[in-house]
N, C-alpha and C positions, 0 to 999 in steps of 0.2 A: 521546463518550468512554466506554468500556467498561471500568474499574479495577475491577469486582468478586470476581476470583479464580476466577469459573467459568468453565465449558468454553463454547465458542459456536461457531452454526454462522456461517463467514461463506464467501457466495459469489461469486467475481469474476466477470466479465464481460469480456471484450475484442475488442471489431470493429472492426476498422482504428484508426481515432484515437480512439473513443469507449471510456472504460473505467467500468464502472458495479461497483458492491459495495451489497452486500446484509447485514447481520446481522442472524441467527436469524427470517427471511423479513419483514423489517421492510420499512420503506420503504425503497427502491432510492434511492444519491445516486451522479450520473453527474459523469463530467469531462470532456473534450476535450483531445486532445492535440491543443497549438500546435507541436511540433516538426514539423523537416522530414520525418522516418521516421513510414511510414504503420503499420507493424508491429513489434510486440515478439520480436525474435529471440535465445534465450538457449542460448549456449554450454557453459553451466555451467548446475548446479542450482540451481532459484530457493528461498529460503531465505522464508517469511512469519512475521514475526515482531520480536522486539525488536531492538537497534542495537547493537554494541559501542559503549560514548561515544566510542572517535575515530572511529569510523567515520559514527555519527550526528552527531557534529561540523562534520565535513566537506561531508558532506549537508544538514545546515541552512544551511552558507557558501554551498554553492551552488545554495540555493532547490529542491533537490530534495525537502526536508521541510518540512511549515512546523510539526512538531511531534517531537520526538524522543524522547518521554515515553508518548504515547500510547496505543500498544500493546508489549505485552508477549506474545510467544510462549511455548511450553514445552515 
């Protein structure tokens, strides 16, 4: 967790199911996607950053977060 108020670099990764992030070229932590969709296809513009609380709400009900505090955008 990153709460110190400055700027940072972070960089995502995405290859089929495997999504890996990086900040400010630190150690790389990777995950796997267990869903059935092998690729992220987005519609809309992808937003990186904090949660409105219902929206992060909602998100933690449905195990899409397990933290809804953690980062803050700006």
């Amino acid at each position: 967790m990153i709460a110190d108020g400055e700027e940072h670099r972070i960089e995502l990764l995405a290859i089929k199911k495997n999504f890996t992030m990086r900040v400010d070229g630190g150690k790389a932590r990777s995950m796997i996607n267990d869903g059935e969709k092998d690729l992220l296809k987005l519609t809309t513009p992808l937003f990186v950053g904090g949660l409105p609380s219902t929206v992060a709400s909602t998100a933690l009900n449905l195990w899409h977060l397990r933290n809804s505090t953690s980062f803050h955008g700006t």
